[in-house]
N, C-alpha and C positions, 0 to 999 in steps of 0.2 A: 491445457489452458481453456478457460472458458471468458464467453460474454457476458456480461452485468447489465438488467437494468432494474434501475431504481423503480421500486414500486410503494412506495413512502419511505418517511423520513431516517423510521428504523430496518427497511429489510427489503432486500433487492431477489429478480430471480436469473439464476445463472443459464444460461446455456451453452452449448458447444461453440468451440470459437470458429470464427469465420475462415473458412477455407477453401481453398478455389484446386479442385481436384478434377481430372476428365470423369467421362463417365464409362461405364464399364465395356460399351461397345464404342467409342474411341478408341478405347487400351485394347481391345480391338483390332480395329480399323490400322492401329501404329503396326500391331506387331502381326497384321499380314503382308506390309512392307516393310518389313527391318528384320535386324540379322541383331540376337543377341541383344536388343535393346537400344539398337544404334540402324539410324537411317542414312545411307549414301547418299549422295545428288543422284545418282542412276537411280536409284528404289523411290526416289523423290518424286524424280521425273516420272518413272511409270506410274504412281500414284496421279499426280497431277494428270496424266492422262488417260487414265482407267475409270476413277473416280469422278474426277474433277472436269472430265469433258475436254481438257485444253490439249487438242489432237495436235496444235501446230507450234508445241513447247518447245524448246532446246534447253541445252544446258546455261547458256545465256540466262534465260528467264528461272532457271532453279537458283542460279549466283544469287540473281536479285533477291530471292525468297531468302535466303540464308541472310542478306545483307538486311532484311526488314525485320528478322527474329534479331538479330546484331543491337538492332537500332530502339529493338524493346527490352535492351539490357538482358536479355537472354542469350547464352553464349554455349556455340557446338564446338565439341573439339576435333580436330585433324578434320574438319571437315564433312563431320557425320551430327546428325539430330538424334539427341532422346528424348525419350513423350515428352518431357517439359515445352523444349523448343520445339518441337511437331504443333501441340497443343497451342503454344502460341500462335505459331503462324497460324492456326486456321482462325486465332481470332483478329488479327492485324488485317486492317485497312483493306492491303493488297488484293485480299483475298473476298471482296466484297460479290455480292451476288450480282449485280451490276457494272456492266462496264465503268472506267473511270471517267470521274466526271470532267467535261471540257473534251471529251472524245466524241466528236461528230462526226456518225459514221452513215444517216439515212442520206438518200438523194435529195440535195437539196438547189439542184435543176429542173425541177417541176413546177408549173404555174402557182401561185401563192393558194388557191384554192383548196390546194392539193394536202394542206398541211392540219393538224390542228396547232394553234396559239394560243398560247398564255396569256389571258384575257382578264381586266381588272374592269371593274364597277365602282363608282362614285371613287376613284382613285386617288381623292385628295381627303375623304375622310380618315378620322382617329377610331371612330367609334359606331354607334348606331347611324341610325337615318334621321333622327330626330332631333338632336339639338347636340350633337358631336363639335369637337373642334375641327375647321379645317387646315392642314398645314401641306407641307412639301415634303414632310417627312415620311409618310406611307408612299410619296411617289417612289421617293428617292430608296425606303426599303423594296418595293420592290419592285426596281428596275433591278436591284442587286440580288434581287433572286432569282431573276431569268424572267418576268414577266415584260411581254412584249408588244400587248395592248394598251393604253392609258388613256382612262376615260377622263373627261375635263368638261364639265357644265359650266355654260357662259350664262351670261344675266348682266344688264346694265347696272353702273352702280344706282345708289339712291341720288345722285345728283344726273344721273342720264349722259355722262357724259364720258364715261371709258367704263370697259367690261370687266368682270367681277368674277372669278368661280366660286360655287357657293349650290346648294343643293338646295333648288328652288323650290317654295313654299312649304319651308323646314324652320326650324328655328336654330339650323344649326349656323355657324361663324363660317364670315368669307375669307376668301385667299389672295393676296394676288396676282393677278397673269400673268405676268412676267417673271415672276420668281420660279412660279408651275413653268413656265414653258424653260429656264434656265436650267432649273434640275433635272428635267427631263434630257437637255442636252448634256450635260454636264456627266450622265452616269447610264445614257441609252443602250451605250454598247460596253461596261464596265463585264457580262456575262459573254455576249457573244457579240460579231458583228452582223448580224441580221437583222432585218429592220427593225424599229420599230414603228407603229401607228399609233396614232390620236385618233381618238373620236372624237367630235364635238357634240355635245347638244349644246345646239346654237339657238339661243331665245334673243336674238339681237337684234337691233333697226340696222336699215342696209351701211351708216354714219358708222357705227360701232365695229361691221363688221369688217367695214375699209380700215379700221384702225387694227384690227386684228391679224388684218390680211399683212399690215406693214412691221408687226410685231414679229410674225414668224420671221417673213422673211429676214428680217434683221437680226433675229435672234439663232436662223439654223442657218442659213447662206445657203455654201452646196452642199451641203445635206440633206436639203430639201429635195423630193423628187418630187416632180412636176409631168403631167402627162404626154403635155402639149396639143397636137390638132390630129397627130395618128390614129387612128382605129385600133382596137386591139378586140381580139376576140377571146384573148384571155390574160389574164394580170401576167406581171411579170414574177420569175422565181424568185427565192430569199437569196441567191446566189447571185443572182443579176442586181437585188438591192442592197448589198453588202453597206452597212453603215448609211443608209437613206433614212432620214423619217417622214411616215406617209402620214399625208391628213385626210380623215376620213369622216365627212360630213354631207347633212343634205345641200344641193346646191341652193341661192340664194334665191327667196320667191320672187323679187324684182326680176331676175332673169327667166327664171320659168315662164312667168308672168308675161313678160315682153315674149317669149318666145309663142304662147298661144294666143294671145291678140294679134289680128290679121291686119298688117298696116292701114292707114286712111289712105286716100287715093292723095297725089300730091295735086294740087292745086296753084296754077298761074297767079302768082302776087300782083296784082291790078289796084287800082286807089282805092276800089270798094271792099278789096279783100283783106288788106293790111291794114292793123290793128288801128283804130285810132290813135292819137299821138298819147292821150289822154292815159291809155291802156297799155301803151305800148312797155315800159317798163316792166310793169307789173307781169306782161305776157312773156316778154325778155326772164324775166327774174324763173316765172315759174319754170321755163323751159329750160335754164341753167340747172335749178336745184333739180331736174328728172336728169339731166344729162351727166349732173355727181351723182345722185344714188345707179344710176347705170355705170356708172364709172367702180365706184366702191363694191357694186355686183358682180362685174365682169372680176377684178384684180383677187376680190375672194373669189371665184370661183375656179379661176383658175391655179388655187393652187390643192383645188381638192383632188387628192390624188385616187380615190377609189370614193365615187357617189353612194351616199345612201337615200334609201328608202323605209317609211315604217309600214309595218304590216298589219294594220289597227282595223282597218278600214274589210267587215266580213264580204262585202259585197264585189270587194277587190280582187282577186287572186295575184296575190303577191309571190308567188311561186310559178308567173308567166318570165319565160327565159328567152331574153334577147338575144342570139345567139352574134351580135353584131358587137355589143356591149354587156360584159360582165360588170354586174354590183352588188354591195354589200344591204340586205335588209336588218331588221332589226324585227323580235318580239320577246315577251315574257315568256315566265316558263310555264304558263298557263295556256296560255296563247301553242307554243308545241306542243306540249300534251295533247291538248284538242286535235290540233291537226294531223299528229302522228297517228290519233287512231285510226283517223278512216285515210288519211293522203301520206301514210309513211314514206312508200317508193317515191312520189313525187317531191318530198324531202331529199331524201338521197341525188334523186336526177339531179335537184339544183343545187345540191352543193359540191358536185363534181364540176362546175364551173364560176360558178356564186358564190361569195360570203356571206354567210347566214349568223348574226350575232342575236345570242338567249342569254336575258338579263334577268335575275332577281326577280320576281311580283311583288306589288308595291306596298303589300302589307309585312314583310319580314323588314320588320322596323327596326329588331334588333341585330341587321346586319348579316344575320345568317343565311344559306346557302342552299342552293337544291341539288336532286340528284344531278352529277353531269352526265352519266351514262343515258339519259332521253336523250341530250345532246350527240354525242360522241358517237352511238351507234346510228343514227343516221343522218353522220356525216359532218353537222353544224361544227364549221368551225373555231369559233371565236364565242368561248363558255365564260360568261364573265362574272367573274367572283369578289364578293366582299375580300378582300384580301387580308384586313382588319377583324375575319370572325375567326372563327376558331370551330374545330367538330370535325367528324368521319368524312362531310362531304367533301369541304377544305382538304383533309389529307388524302383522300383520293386524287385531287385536282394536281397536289404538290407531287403526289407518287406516279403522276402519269408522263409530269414534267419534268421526271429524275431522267428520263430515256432521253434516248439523242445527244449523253452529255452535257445533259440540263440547258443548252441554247434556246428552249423556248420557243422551240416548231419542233414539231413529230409526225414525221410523215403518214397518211393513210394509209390502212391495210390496201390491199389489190380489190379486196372486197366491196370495197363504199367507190370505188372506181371505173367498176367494169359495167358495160352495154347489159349487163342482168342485171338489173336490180335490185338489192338487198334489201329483205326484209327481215331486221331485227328481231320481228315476234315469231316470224317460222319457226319451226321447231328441226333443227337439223339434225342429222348422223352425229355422235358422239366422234370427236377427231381423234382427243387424246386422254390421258390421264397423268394429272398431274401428282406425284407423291411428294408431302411434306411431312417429314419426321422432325418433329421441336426436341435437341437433345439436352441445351443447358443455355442456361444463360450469365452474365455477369457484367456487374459494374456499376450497381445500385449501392454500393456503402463507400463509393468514391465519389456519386452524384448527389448523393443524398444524405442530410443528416441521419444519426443512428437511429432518431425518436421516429424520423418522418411518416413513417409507414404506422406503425404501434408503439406506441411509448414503452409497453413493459413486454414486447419480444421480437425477435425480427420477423422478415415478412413472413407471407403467404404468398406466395406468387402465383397467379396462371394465365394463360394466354387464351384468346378468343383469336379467330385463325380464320378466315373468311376469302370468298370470290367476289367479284364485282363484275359486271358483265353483261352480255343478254341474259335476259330474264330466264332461261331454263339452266344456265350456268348461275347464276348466284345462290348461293349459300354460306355457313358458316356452322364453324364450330368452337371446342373449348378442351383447353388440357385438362389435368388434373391438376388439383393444387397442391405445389408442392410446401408444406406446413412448417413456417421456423425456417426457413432456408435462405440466405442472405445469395446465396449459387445455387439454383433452384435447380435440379435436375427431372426431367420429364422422361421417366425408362420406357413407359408403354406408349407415349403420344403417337402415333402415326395418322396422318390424314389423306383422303383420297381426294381426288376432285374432278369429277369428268367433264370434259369443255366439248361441247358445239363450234364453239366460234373463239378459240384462246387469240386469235389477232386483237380482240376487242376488252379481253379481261387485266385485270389488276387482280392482285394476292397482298390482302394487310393483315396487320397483327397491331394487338391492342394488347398490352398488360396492364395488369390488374391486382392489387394484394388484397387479399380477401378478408371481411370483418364478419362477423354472425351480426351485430345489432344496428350498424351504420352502411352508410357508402361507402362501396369498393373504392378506393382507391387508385388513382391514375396512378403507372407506374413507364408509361412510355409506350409509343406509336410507330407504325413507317407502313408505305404502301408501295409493291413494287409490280413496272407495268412488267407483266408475261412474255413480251413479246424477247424483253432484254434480260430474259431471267436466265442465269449460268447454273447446268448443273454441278451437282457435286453436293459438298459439305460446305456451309458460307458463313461469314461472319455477317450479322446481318444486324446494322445500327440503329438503332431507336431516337425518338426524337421524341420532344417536347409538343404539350398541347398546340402552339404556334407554328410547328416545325420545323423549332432549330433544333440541329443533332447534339445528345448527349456526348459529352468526350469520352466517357469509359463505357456506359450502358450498352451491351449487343446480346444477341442471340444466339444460338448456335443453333444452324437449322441444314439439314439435308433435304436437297433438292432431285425430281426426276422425270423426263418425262415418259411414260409409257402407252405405245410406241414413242420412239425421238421424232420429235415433231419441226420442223422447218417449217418455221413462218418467211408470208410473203409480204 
């Protein structure tokens, strides 16, 4: 049997038809546990344990594997697998290089500091920064992908008289608050029950922000977490705020304001002191309207549950640490860059008790993204991303937030914690070495039309294979292409990768169908953190530019680390 494609109107070119066969070191791999062609649940088991890393299997967890090959209409008899069904399971779900998702397994009893979060930018845009739609719908996606920051830009309307989100001195469409702050309740904890937070940037007169302050409240009730008058000298964990949402903004300058003006001395009211009668009103009236906008200052401020700061100001050092009061600063990612050169460690110190949030610079107009790894390695927690762009940075962001069972805090290494210091740019001991062998992949001619790739033959496939990391750990490399092959097999790919610091790295893969005169071709993405990486042989899922996961499209990729490395 062969495939057809038409190459005009009189004459097509054929080629071998598509077939989905292991490779010749799986066939292999099977029949150094099997007997005769046929695999027991015993031979299963020590497989999965040998291979597969999974030391604390039973036979329990082999049933299940046999019930997941069942469920891909592949069927073993008396209770034994042949390479077909061996072949499958390694490519089924189960068998993902990653724990399963919705499996929260870091400590999530540590100060909020302690964490990095899933962090959104301009979170009510469609599109770019410049003349986008705003809607509810980027919140509302993703809150349902685990993101657990959400930013909301305030702005009075054009009439002055209620607030508006809308990306100030843009020409892009406003939203309204009420709907943004509804969907926000409506889908906050749809992924996990961990907080979530609001930002605000707050551009409102103190009237506006009284209105805002009565909005939440009526719109989260007790969900709202509120500080009160306690001291804390460090936040609370994501465990202690199970289903809260925090509001996280500068407090209001009226109260700053009143708090560094040194009162007037009070003064005995005598007939010469008190105001003429003339005046009297007028003195009455002004002293009413200070004693609302105090009122409207106090009820917003009290419901900011974690203070910010901006870090704008060079003359400042905003990396002075209260040790009375933990809060949350703010810069671009221009702004870190600078600072990491020469104040990296003092990065680090303060984000072991401090929220540190790195936003976009304000010329990626079209939405797009910077590296988070400046962030990540020393320490910032709260990386916040166009969520709406698309590109490597984005899918590093997403594959960092597969860990944890995707809830959207990942706890910190020991490393960005400890009384020493980390410095990202040192140059450390080599820990481990990580091996990835690419052995096959499939599932491109059930995602994809026949034409998609080349009209007149199927693909070319190959993979680009890369680290992410501290700077002496990143690299990347590339398969060979495999030519015509709709099940691309890769016999020789093996890649090495020696880590410093594998606490802090990510491993993505990018495919690619290769053209001689045009652009390669996307053919699918995934970035997975290291930290939650299962050895063994994996079936490892690909995703779209946006990333959402292909249904049939994976990899087959063997994983190792040498030595076995124990992250802390």
């Amino acid at each position: 049997m062969s495939e057809s494609f038409k190459v005009c109107f009189c004459s097509s070119r054929s080629f071998k038809e598509k077939t989905r066969q292991p490779p010749v070191s799986i066939k292999r791999l099977f029949e150094a546990y099997s007997r005769n062609g046929k695999m027991s649940s015993k031979e299963l088991l020590r497989f999965v344990s040998e291979v597969q890393g999974e030391r604390q299997a039973g036979l329990d967890y082999v049933q299940d594997i046999f019930h997941s090959v069942k469920h891909h209409n592949v069927f073993h008899h008396h209770g034994l697998f042949d390479l077909n069904a061996f072949y499958r399971y390694l490519f089924s779900d189960p068998n993902s290089p990653l724990p399963l998702p919705g499996l929260v397994h870091h400590d999530m009893k540590a100060p909020l500091a302690h964490y990095f979060v899933y962090t959104g930018h301009t979170s009510y845009l469609t599109g770019n920064q410049v003349n986008s739609r705003s809607s509810v719908e980027p919140i509302v996606q993703a809150l349902r992908k685990g993101v657990k920051v959400i930013e909301l830009d305030l702005w009075p309307n054009p009439s002055g008289n209620a607030a508006e989100v809308r990306h100030g001195g843009t020409l892009t469409s406003h939203e309204d608050l009420q709907k943004c702050l509804s969907a926000i309740k409506d889908n906050a904890f749809h992924v996990s029950d961990y907080p979530v937070m609001i930002t605000l940037e707050d551009h409102l007169p103190p009237k506006l922000q009284g209105q805002v302050a009565k909005m939440l409240t009526k719109t989260f009730r007790e969900m709202l977490f509120r500080c009160g008058s306690e001291s804390r000298k460090h936040f609370p964990s994501p465990e202690e705020l199970r289903k809260k949402i925090l509001i996280s903004t500068k407090p209001p300058k009226e109260y700053l304001e009143r708090q560094t003006v040194q009162p007037t001395p009070m003064v005995k009211e005598t007939s010469w002191s008190r105001p003429a009668s003339s005046n009297n009103m007028a003195w009455r009236g002004e002293n009413k309207i200070l004693e609302e906008l105090e009122s409207e200052a106090v009820g917003y401020r009290d419901l900011i549950a974690i203070h910010a700061a901006n870090c704008k100001n060079p003359s400042k050092d905003c990396l002075s640490d209260d040790p009375e009061k933990p809060l949350r600063i703010s810069m671009d990612e221009q702004w870190l860059e600078t600072m990491v050169r020469t104040r990296g460690t003092d990065v680090v110190r303060f984000t072991q008790r401090n929220l540190v949030r790195i936003y976009p610079k304000g010329t990626r107009l079209d939405s797009s993204n910077f590296d988070p790894l400046v962030g990540w390695t020393h320490g910032t927690q709260l990386v916040a991303f166009n969520m709406q762009g698309h590109g490597k940075q984005l899918w590093i962001m997403q594959g960092m937030f597969r860990a944890n069972g995707g809830c959207g805090y990942v706890k910190k290494p020991r490393i960005l914690l400890e009384h020493t210091l980390f410095d990202p740019c040192k140059r450390f001991p080599i820990k481990t070495t990580l091996k990835v062998k690419l052995y096959t992949g499939e599932g491109w001619d059930l995602d994809f039309p026949q034409t998609h790739f080349d009209k007149y033959s199927p693909p070319d496939f190959f993979v680009k294979i890369g680290i992410e990391g501290v700077p002496r750990d990143t690299v990347s490399y590339r398969t060979e292409t495999a030519v015509d092959q709709w099940f691309p097999i890769w016999s020789n790919d093996e890649f090495l990768f020696q880590l410093s610091v594998p606490e802090l790295a990510l491993l993505w893969f990018k495919v690619q169908d290769y053209d001689n005169d045009t652009q390669n071709d996307f053919a699918g993405q995934t970035c997975l953190p290291l930290p939650e990486l299962k050895s063994g042989v994996r079936a490892v899922r690909l995703h779209d530019r946006a990333g959402r996961a292909y249904k049939n499209t994976r990899l087959l990729v063997g994983f190792a680390f040498d030595p076995p490395y124990m992250f802390r």
